[in-house]
MARKOL-356563 format. One record per residue (C-alpha): residue number from 1; y, z, x; residue in three letters. Coordinates in pm, whole numbers, plus 50000, padded with zeros to 5 digits. Layout:
BEGIN
REC resi    yy    zz    xx resn
REC  NUM     Y     Z     X  ALA
...
end
This chain:
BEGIN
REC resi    yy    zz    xx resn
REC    1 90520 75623 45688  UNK
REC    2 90370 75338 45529  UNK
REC    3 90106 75406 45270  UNK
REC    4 89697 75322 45352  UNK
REC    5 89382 75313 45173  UNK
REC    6 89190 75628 45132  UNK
REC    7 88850 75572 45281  UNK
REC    8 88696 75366 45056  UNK
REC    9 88865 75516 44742  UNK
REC   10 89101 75328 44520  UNK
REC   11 89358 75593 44606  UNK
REC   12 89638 75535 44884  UNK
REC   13 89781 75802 45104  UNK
REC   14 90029 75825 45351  UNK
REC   15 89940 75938 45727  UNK
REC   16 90134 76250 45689  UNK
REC   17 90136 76453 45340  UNK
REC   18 90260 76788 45256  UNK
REC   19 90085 77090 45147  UNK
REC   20 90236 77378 44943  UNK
REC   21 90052 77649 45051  UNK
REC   22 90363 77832 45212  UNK
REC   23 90544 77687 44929  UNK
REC   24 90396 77811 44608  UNK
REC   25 90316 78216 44657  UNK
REC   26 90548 78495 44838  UNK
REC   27 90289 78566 45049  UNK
REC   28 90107 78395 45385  UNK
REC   29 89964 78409 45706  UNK
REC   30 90148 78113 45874  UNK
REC   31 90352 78264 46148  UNK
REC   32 90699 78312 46031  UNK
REC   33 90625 78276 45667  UNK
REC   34 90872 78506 45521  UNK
REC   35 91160 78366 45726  UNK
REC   36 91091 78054 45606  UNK
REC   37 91123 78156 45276  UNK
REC   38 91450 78357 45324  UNK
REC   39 91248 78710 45223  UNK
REC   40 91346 78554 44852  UNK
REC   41 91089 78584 44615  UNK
REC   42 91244 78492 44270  UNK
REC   43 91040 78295 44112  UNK
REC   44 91362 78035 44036  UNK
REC   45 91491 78050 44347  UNK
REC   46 91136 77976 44525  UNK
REC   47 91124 77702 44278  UNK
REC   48 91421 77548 44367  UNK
REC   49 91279 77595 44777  UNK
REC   50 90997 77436 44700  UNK
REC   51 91159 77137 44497  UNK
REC   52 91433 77149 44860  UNK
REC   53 91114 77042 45113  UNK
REC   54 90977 76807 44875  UNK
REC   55 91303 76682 44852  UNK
REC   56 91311 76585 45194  UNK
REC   57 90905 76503 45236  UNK
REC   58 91017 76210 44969  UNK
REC   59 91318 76068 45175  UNK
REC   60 91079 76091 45471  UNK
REC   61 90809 75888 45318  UNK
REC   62 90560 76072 45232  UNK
REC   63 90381 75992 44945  UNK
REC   64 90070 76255 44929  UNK
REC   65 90110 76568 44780  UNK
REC   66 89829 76858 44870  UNK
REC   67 89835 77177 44566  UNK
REC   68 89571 77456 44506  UNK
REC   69 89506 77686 44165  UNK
REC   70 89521 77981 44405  UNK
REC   71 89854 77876 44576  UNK
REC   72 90015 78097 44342  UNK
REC   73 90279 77860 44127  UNK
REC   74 90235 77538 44333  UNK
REC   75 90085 77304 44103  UNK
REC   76 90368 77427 43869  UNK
REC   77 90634 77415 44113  UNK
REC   78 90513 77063 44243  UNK
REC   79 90445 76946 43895  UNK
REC   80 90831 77066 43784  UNK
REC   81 90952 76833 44048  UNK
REC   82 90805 76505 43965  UNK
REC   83 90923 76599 43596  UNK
REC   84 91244 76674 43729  UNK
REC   85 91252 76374 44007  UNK
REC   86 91150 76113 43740  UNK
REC   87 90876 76030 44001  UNK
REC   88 90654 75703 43903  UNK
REC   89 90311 75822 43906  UNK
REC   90 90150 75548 44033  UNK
REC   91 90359 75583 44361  UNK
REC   92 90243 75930 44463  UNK
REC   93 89866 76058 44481  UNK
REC   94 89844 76428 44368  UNK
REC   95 89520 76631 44540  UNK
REC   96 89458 77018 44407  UNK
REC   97 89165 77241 44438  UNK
REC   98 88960 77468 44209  UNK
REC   99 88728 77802 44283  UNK
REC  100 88985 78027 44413  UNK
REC  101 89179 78223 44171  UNK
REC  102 89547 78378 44236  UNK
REC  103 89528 78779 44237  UNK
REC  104 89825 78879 44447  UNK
REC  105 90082 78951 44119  UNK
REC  106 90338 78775 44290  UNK
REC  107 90338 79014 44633  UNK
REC  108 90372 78953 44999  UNK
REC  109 90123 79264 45065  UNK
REC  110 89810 79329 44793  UNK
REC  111 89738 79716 44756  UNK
REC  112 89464 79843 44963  UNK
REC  113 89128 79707 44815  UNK
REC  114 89261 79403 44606  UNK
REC  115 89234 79045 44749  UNK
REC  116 89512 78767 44787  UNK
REC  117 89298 78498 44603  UNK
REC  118 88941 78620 44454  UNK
REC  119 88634 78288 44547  UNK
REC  120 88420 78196 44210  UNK
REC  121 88213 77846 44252  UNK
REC  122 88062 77865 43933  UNK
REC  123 88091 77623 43622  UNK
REC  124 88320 77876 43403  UNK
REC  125 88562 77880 43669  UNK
REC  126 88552 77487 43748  UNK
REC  127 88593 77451 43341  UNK
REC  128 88913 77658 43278  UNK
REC  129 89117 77546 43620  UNK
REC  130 89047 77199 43555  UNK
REC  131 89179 77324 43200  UNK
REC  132 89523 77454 43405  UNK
REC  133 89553 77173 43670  UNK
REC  134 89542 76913 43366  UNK
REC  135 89840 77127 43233  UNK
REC  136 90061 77103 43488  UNK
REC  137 89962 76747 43639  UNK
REC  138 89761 76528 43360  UNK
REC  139 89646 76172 43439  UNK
REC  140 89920 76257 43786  UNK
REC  141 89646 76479 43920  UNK
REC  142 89435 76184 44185  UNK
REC  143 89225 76451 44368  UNK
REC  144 89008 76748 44228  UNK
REC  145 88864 76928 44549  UNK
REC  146 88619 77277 44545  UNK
REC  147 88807 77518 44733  UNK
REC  148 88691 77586 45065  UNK
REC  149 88299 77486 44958  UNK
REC  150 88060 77676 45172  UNK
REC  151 87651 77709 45168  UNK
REC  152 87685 78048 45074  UNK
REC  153 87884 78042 44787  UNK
REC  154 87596 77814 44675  UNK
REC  155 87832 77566 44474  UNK
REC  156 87632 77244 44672  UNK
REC  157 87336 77396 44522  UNK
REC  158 87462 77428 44147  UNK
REC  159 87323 77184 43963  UNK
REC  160 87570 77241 43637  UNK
REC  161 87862 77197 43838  UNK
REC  162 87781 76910 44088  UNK
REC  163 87694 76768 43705  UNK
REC  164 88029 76862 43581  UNK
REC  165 88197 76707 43859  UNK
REC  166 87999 76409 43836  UNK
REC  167 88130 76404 43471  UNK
REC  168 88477 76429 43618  UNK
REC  169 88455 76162 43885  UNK
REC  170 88274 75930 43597  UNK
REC  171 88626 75957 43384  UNK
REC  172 88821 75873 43655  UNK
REC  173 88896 76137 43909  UNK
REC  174 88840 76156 44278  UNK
REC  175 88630 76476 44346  UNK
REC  176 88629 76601 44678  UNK
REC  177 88593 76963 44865  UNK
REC  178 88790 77166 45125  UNK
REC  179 88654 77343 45425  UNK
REC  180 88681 77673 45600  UNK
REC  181 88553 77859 45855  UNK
REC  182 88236 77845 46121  UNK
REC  183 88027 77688 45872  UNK
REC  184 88278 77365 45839  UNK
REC  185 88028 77152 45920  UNK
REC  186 87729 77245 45812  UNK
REC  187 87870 77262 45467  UNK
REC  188 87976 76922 45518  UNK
REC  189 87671 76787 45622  UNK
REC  190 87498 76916 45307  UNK
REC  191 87764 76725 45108  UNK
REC  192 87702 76362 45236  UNK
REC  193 87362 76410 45083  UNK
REC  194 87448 76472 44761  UNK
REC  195 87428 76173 44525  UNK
REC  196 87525 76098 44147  UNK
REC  197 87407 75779 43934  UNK
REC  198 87323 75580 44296  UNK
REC  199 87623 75695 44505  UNK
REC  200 87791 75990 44665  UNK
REC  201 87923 76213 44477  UNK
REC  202 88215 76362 44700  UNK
REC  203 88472 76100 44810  UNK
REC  204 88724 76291 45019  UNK
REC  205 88683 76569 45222  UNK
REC  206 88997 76799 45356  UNK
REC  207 88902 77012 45717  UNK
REC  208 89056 77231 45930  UNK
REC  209 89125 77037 46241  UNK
REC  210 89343 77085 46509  UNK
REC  211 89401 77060 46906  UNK
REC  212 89206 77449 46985  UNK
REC  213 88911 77376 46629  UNK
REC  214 88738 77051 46696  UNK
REC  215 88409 77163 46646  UNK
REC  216 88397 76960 46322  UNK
REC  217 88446 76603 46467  UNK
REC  218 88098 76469 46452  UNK
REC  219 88086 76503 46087  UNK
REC  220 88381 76408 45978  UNK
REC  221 88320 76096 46184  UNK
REC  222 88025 76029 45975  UNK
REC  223 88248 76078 45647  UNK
REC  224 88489 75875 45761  UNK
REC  225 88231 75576 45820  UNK
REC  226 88001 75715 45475  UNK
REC  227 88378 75584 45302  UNK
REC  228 88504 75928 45220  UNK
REC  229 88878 75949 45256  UNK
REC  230 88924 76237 45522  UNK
REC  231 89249 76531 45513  UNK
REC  232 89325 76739 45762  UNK
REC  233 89481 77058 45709  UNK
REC  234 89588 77364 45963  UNK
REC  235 89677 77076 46200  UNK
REC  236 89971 77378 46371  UNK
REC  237 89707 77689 46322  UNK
REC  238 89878 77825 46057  UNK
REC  239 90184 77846 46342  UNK
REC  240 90011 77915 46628  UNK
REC  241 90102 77564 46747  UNK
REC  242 90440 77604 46742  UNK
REC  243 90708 77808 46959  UNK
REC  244 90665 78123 46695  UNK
REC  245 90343 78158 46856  UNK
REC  246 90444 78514 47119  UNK
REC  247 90090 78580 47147  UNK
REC  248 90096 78708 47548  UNK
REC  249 89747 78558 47623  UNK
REC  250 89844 78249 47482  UNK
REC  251 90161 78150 47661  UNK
REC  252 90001 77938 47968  UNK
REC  253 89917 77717 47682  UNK
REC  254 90203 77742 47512  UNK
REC  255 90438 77645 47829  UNK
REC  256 90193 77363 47890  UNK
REC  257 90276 77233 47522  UNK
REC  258 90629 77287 47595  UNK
REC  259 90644 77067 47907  UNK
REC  260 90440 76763 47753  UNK
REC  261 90711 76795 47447  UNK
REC  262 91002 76822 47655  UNK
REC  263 90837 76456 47887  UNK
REC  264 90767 76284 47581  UNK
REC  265 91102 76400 47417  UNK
REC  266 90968 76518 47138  UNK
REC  267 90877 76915 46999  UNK
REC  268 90541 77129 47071  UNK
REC  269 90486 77063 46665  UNK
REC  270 90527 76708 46645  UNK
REC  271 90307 76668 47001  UNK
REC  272 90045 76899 46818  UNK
REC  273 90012 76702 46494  UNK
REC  274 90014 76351 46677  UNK
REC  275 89682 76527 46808  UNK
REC  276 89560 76460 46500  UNK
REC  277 89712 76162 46339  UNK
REC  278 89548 75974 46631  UNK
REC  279 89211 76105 46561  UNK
REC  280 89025 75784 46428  UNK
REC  281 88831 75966 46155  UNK
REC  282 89202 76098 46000  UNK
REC  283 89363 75935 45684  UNK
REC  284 89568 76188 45620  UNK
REC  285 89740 76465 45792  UNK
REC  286 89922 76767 45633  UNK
REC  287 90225 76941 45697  UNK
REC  288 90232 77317 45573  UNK
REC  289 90594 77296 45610  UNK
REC  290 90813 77589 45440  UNK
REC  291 91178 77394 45584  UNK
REC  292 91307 77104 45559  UNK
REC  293 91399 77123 45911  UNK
REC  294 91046 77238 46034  UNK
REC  295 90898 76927 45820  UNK
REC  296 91114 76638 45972  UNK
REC  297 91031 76803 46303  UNK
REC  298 90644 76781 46248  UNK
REC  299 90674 76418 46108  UNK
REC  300 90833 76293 46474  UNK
REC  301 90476 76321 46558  UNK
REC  302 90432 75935 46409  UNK
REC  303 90671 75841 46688  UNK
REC  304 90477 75952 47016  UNK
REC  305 90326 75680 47206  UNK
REC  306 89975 75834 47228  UNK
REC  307 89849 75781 47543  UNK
REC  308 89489 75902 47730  UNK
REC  309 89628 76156 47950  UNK
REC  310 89846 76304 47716  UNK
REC  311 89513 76355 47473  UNK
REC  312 89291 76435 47787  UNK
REC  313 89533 76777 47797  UNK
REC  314 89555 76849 47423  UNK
REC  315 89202 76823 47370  UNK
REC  316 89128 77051 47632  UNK
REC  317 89271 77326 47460  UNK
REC  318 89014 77388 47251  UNK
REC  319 88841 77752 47165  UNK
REC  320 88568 77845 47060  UNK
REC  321 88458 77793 46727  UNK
REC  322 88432 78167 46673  UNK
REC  323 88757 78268 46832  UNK
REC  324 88969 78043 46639  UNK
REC  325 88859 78165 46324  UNK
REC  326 88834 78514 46430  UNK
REC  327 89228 78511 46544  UNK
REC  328 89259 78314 46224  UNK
REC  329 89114 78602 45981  UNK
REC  330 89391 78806 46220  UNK
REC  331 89684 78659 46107  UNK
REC  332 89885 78899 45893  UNK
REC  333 89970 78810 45531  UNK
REC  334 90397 78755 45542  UNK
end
C-alpha cells in the first residue's frame, strides 16, 4: 500500500482508500448495510464503529480518506478520529464533497415524501458547507469535490461558483467533482473544458466504475492524461459484487466470480476491486467498507497477479449503462 502521486497534484494517495458512506448515517443502499452496522444506531456507538474500520484501514496502509456533507456525521466521525488518533496531517490526504445536504434525521427509512439527502449546486450552499467541512477538518481537509456534478443541475454552468471554487483552489485546496449516473461522462467532458487564470480548474475527478459500469472509460482516460488525479468509487456495486448479491438473474455471474476467486485463491470482492486497481487511468480506489473484516478482504485485491484472461472475463460482465443504474436507483435504503 505504498503511497503515489495524485495525477499531477501535489497531493499523494494510496491505491486503495476508504469511504464512509456506510460509515457515517444509519441508513444505505449497499447490500447488507444494516448488518454491518449491527442494527445500532447510537450515535456513540456508530462513532466508535466508524473510528473500529478506520482503525484497521490505518494498520492496512491506507492513507486516503473519502467523506461527504451529506454522509450524515462522517466528516465528524472521521474528523474525531484523527483528533483522537493523534494522526500527522501531512501523512493522510482528506477528500469531502459539498451540494448534497443530510435530511434523513438520523433514520434508516425517510417518511413517505421526504428525501435521504436533498441536491443544491448553488453558491449559498457551496459557502456554508465549506463553512462546516472547515469545522470539522481545517487545513486537514486536501480535497473539496461538488457532489455528484451533473449538466442539469447546471453547477458547470454557474459562473459564481466555478469563481468561488477557483477562489478556493487559489488558497490552496484541491477542487474536484464526483459523478453519478447515465450522464457520467458527459458531465465530465464538460469539466475538462473549464479553465481558471490559464489552467484547469478541476484537478481530481471521483466516478463510478466497476466490472458491469464501464461506460465512463474514455473520459476518464483523458483526465487521467489532462493530469487530474482520478477516484473510483462503487468499485463492489454498492454489494452487488459480493456473495450478498441473491439476485436470481444474477447468479450465472455470480458463480463465475466465485470460481475465478476460488483459482486465484482469493474472494469475489477482492477479484472485483483488482478490476479496477489495474485500470491504468485509476489512482485511487475506494473501499465502502462497513467491517473490518469486509475491508481487509477487499484490500487482498493488491495481491492478485492480474493477468489478460482473468480481465478478458471480468470485463465482459458489463451492463448496460441504463440497467446498472436503473438496478442501482433499486437498491433499498438499509
Amino acid at each position: 500500500m505504498n503511497p503515489k502521486p495524485f495525477g499531477h497534484t501535489n497531493l499523494t494517495v494510496t491505491p486503495i482508500g476508504l469511504g464512509l458512506a456506510a460509515l457515517g448515517r444509519p441508513g444505505y443502499i449497499n447490500l447488507g448495510h444494516a448488518t454491518d452496522l449491527n442494527h445500532n444506531y447510537d450515535i456513540a456507538a456508530m462513532e466508535a464503529h466508524a473510528h473500529t474500520v478506520l482503525d484497521a484501514a490505518w494498520e492496512a496502509g491506507i492513507r486516503y480518506f473519502d467523506a461527504a456533507r451529506s454522509y450524515g456525521r462522517s466528516e465528524t466521525f472521521l474528523a474525531s478520529w484523527l483528533q483522537t488518533r493523534h494522526i500527522d496531517p501531512t501523512s493522510v490526504t482528506v477528500g469531502s464533497k459539498w451540494g448534497y445536504t443530510y435530511t434523513a434525521d438520523w433514520q434508516v427509512n425517510v417518511p413517505a415524501g421526504q428525501q435521504h439527502e436533498v441536491k443544491d449546486h448553488s453558491l449559498p450552499v457551496l459557502q456554508r458547507q465549506w463553512q462546516e467541512s472547515q469545522a470539522n477538518f481545517g487545513a486537514q481537509l486536501n480535497l473539496y469535490q461538488i457532489h455528484s456534478a451533473t449538466l442539469d443541475s447546471g453547477v458547470l454552468e454557474n459562473t459564481a461558483v466555478l469563481t468561488e471554487l477557483a477562489r478556493l483552489r487559489n488558497s490552496g485546496t484541491l477542487i474536484g467533482l464526483s459523478l453519478s449516473g447515465t450522464g457520467q461522462a458527459d458531465t465530465l467532458w464538460r469539466a475538462l473544458e473549464i479553465e481558471f487564470d490559464g489552467k484547469l480548474l478541476f484537478g481530481s475527478v471521483q466516478a463510478t466504475w466497476n466490472i458491469l459500469e464501464q461506460s465512463a472509460t474514455a473520459v476518464l482516460t483523458a483526465a487521467h492524461q489532462a493530469g487530474l488525479g482520478v477516484i473510483v468509487k462503487e468499485a463492489l456495486a454498492n454489494g452487488r459484487l459480493t456473495p450478498r448479491n441473491q439476485t436470481p438473474s444474477f447468479q450465472p455471474q455470480m458463480q463465475t466470480l466465485r470460481q475465478l476467486a476460488q483459482q486465484h485463491h482469493t474472494t469475489v470482492d477482492a477479484l472485483a476491486l483488482a478490476a479496477v486497481l489495474n485500470q491504468p487511468f485509476v489512482d485511487v480506489v475506494l473501499s465502502g467498507a462497513a467491517q473490518a473484516d469486509h475491508l481487509l478482504s477487499n484490500i487482498q485485491a493488491i495481491n492478485i497477479n492480474w493477468q489478460p484472461e482473468l480481465a478478458d472475463v471480468l470485463l465482459g460482465m458489463g451492463e448496460e449503462t441504463a440497467v446498472y443504474w436503473q438496478t442501482r436507483s433499486n437498491l433499498p435504503w438499509n
